[in-house]
C-alpha positions in Angstrom: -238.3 -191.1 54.1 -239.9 -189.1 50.9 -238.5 -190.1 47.5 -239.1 -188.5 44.5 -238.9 -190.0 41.0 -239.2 -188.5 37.3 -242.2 -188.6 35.6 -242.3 -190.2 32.3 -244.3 -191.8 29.2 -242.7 -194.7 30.7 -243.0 -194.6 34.8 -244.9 -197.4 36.2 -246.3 -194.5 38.2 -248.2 -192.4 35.6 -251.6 -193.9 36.1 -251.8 -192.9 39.6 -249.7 -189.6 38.7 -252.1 -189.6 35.8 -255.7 -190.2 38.3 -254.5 -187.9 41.3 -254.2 -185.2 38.4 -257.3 -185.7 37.0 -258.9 -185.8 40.6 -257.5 -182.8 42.3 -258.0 -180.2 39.6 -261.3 -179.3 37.9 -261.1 -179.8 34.0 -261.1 -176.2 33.1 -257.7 -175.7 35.0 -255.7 -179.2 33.8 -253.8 -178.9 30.7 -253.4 -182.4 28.7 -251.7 -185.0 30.1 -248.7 -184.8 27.7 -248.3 -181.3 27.8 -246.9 -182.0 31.3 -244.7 -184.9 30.6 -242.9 -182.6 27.6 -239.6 -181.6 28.7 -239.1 -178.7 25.6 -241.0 -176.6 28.3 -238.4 -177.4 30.9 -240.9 -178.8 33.1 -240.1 -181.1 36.4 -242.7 -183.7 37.2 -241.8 -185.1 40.1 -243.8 -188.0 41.4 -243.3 -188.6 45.4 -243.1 -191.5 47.5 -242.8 -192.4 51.2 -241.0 -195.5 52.4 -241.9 -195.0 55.7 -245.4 -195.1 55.6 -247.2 -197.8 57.6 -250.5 -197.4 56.6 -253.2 -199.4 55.5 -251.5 -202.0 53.5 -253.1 -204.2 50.7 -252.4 -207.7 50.5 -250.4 -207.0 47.3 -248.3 -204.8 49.2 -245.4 -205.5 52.1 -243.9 -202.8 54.6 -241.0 -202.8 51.7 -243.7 -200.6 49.1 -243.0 -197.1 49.3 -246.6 -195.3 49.0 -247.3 -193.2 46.7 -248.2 -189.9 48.2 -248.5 -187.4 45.6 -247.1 -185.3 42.5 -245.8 -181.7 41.8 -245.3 -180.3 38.4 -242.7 -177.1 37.9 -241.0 -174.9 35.5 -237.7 -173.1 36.0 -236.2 -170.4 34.0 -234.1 -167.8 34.8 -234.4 -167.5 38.8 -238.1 -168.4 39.1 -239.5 -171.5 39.8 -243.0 -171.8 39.1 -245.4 -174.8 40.8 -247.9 -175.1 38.0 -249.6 -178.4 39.8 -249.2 -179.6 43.5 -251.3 -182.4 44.5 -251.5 -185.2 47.8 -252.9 -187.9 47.9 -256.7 -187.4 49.1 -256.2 -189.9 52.2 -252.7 -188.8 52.6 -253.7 -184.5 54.0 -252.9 -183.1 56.9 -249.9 -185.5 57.4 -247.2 -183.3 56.8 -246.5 -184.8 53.0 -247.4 -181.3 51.3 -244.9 -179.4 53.4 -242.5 -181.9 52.5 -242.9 -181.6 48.9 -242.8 -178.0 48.9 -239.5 -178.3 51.0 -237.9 -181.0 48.3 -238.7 -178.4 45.6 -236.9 -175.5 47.7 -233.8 -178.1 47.8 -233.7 -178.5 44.0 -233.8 -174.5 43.6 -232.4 -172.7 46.7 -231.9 -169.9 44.4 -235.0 -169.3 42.9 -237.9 -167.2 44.0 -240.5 -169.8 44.2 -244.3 -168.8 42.9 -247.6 -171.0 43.4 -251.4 -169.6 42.5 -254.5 -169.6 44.3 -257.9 -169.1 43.4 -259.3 -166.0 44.3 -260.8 -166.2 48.1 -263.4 -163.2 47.2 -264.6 -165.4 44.1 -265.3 -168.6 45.7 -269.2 -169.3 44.6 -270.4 -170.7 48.4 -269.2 -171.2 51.6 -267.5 -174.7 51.2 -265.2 -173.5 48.4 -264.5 -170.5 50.0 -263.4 -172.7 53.0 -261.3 -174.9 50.7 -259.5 -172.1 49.1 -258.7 -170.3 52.6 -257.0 -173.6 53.7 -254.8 -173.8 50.1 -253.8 -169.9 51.3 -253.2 -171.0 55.0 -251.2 -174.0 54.0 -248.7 -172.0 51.7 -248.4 -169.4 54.4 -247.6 -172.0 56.7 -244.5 -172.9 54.8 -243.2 -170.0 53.9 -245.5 -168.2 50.6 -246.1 -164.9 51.2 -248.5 -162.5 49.2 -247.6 -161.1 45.6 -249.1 -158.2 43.6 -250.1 -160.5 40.7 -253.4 -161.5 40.0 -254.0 -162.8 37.0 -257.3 -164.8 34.8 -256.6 -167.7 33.4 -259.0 -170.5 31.4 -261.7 -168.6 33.1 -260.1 -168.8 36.5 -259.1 -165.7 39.0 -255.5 -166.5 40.6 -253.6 -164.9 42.6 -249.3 -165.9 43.2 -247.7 -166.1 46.3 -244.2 -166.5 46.6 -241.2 -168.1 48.5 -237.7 -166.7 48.3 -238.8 -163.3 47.6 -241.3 -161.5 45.2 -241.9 -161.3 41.5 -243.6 -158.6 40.0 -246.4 -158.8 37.2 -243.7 -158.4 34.1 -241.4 -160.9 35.6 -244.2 -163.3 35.7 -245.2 -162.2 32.3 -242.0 -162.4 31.0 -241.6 -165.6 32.8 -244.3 -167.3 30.7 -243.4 -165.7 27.2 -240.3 -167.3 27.2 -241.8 -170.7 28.6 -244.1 -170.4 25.8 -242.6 -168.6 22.9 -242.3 -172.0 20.8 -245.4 -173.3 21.4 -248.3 -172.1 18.8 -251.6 -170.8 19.9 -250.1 -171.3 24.0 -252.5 -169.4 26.1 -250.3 -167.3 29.1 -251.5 -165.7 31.8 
């Protein structure tokens, strides 16, 4: 069964939180570390775990360990919930553990219009990436995303939102990040 637990300064978790992070995302689209574990910005970071997994164990661990499978990182304000970073574990894809992180977050907000972005499709630099990013869009359609009007540039990045529970236009997405943002100096928005 998949559990998820708060993360913290203090979860025995955050170095693998911490390493997924830094593995999944290209340092031009992570933010720092702390940023993400500062609650003034009304962020979830939500480490998940699965106690049912048998898979390869390690002698350190028994069938008791739940394994680690991956993170997600969120903001809610207002009725919009926004995924700001999703990740599995690498070894861990294609085994249904995504789908059932995205459902645990549609749980938590039944009410919200849920938004994730994508890189660009007509962007991607060579085949392989362009390949990678179609399977991000697929997946999200798979469970439930549907397109969105916004595109948007961010640290040098073309995105584009899709959304769950309905759309959001560009000023409610705008909006959306003011507020998140409005105390924090020099905060970059998309």
């Amino acid at each position: 069964m998949l559990q998820y637990f708060e993360v913290t300064k203090k979860s025995p978790w955050l170095p693998q939180v911490k390493a997924l992070y830094e593995s999944a995302f290209p340092a031009n689209e992570r933010i720092p570390i702390k940023l993400l574990l500062d609650d003034k910005s009304k962020r979830e970071f939500w480490a998940f775990f699965d106690d049912d997994f048998r898979g390869n164990l390690s002698a350190t661990e028994t069938a008791a360990t739940p394994t680690f499978c991956g993170f997600s990182n969120s903001i809610t304000h207002g009725s919009i919930t926004n995924i700001v970073y999703f990740a599995v574990v690498p070894e861990l894809r294609s085994r249904g553990y995504g789908s059932k992180i995205l459902q645990a977050i549609r749980r938590q907000h039944p009410d919200t219009r849920i938004v994730v972005d994508i890189e660009v499709e007509e962007d991607s630099k060579n085949a392989e990436e362009l390949e990678r990013r179609n399977r991000h869009r697929e997946f999200y359609t798979r469970n439930g995303f549907g397109s969105s009007p916004v595109d948007y540039v961010w640290q040098g990045e073309h995105y584009r939102l899709l959304t769950a529970g309905g759309t959001v236009t560009e000023k409610e997405f705008r909006d959306f990040w003011k507020e998140i943002l409005k105390n924090v100096p020099e905060a970059k928005y998309p």
